[in-house]
C-alpha positions in Angstrom: -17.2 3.5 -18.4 -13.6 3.3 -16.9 -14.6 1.2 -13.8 -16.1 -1.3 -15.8 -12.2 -1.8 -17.3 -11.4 -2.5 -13.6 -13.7 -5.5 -13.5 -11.6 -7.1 -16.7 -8.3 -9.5 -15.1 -5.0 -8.9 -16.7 -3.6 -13.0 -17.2 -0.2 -11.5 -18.3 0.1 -9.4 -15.2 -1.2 -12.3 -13.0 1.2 -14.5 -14.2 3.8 -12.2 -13.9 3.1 -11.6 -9.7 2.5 -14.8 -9.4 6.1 -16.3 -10.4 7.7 -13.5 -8.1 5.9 -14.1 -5.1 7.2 -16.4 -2.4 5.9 -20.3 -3.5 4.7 -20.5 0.0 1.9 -17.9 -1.1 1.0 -18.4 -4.6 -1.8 -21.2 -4.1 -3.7 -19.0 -1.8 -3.3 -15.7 -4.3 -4.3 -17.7 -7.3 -7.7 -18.5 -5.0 -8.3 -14.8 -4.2 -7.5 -13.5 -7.8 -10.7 -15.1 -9.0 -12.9 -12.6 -7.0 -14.0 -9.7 -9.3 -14.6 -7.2 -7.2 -11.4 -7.5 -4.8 -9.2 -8.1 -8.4 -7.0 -5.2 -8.1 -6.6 -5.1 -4.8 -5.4 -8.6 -4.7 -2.7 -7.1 -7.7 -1.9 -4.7 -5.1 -1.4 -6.5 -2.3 1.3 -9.1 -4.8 2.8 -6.0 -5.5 3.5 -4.8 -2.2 4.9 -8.0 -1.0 7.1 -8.7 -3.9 8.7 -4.7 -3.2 9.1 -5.8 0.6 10.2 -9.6 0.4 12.3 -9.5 -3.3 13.3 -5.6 -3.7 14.4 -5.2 -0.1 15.0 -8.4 1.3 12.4 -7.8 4.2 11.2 -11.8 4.9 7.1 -11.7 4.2 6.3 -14.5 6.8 2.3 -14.6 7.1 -0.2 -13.4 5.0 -4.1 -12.3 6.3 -2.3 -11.6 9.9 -4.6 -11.2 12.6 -3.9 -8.1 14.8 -7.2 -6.5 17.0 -10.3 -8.4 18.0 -11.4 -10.0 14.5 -9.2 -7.7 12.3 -6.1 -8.5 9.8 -3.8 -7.1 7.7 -2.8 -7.8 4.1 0.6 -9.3 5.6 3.4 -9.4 8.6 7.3 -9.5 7.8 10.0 -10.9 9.8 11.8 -7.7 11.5 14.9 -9.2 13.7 12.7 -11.4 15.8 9.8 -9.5 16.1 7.2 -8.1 13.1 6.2 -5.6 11.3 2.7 -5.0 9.7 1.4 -4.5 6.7 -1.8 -3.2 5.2 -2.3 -2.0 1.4 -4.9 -0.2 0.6 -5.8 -0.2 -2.8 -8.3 3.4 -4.8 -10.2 2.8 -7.9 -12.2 5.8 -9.7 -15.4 4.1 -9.3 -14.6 4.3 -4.9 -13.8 7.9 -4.6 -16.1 8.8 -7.1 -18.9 7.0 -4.8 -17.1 8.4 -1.8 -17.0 12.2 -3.3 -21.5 11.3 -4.0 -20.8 11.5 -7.7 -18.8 14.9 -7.5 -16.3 15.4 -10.3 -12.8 14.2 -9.4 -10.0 17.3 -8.7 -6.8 18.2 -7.8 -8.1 17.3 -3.9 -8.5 13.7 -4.7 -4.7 12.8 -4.2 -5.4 13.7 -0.7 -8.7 11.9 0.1 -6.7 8.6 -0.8 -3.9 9.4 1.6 -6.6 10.7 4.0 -9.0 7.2 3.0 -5.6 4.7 3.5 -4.4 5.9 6.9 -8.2 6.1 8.0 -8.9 2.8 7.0 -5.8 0.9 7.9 -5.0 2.8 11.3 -7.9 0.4 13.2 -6.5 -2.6 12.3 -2.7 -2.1 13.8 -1.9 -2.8 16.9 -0.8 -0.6 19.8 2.8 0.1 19.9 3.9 -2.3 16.8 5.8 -1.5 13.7 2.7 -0.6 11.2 3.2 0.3 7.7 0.0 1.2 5.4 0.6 1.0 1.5 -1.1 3.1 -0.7 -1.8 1.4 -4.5 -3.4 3.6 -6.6 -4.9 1.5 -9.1 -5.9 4.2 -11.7 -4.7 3.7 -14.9 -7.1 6.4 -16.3 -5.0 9.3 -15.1 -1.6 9.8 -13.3 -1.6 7.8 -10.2 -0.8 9.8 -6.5 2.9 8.3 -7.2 3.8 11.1 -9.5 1.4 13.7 -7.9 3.3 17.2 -7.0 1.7 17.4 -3.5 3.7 14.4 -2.7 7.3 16.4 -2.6 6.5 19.6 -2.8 3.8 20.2 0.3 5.0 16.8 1.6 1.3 16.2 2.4 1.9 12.2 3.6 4.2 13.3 6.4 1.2 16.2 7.4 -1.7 13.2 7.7 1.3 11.3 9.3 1.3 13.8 11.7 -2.0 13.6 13.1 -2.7 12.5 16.4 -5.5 9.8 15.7 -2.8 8.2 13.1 0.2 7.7 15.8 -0.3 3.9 15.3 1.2 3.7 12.0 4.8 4.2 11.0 5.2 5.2 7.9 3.5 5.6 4.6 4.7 3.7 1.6 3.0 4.5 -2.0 3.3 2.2 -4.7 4.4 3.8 -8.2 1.4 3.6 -11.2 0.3 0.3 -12.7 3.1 0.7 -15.1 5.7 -1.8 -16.2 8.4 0.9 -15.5 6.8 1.6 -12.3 5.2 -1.7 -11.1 8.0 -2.3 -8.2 9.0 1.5 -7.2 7.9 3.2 -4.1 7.6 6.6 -2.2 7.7 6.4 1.2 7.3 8.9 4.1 8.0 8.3 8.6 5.5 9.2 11.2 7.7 12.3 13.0 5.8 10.9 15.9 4.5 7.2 15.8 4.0 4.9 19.2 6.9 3.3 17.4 9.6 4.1 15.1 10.9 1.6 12.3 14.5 0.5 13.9 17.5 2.5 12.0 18.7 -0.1 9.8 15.3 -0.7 8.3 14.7 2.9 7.5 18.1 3.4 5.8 17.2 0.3 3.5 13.8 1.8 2.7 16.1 5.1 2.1 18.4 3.5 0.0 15.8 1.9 -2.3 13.0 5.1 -2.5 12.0 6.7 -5.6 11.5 9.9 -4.0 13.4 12.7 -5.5 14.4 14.6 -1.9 
């Protein structure tokens, strides 16, 4: 079964994240790449720091950053003296499959994960904070939600965006597949209408350094 391949580690890959990430982290991400079942996420979430602290220069400062009551996200970067939030949300076939009761995956599937990040990260983020939820598809069984169509041509991420229970975040950032030519790239879409917008010089460095085609 494909989601027994998820449970298998990847010591090339490891090693690979692990010599990019800051020093400061890689103890801690050696410890939590040892659990099984949170494997890929843990790939994810190296992934998604090395893109914001080595591709564009944004300074990762905590890691496991408490925000509301008990809650944390993946990670917080340095933004000009104050912070901005991270929280990467990482889809294996085995979770949607379980989330769709064992229905057969479709062409609707790109949107439950977009639907499934923004739900799941929106209660973690603080009011009125610079929030950014990151999408890692994980599935290496079919073309991940980087290269779907509804990305570009509906602009679906900017429609969820949109939604009024989803004002905390700021923008959406998907990760490209769990490819070597894609391992660092990004999409990545702004709330029209967030409690707070990303300050200009950040977005035109996330603009700069997109893969999207528009």
């Amino acid at each position: 079964m494909a989601g027994n391949n998820y449970l298998k580690n990847n010591v090339v890959l490891e090693e690979k994240l692990l010599s990019l990430i800051p020093d400061k982290f890689r103890e801690v991400f050696e410890s939590k790449l040892k659990n099984v079942p949170s494997y890929w996420q843990t790939i994810s979430e190296m992934r998604a720091i090395i893109i914001f602290n080595n591709k564009l220069g944004i300074s990762v400062i905590e890691i496991d950053k408490k925000t509301v009551s008990k809650k944390d996200v993946d990670f917080a970067c340095e933004l000009n003296g104050g912070t901005i939030y991270v929280e990467v949300k990482g889809f294996r076939p085995e979770e949607y499959e379980k989330a769709r009761r064992g229905g057969v995956l479709s062409g609707d599937d790109d949107e439950i994960k977009i639907d499934r990040a923004l739900t799941r990260a929106r209660n973690k983020f603080l009011d009125n904070a610079h929030n950014i939820v990151v999408l890692a598809d994980e599935d290496t069984m079919r073309p991940p939600l980087f290269m779907s169509p509804i990305l570009e041509m509906q602009n679906t991420p900017e429609m969820y965006l949109n939604l009024c229970e989803n004002s905390k975040v700021s923008s959406l950032m998907i990760l490209g597949g769990m490819y070597e030519e894609q391992m660092f790239d990004y999409k990545i879409w702004h709330n029209p209408n967030p409690q707070k917008y990303l300050p200009e010089a950040i977005l035109s460095l996330f603009l700069q350094m997109r893969s999207n085609n528009f």
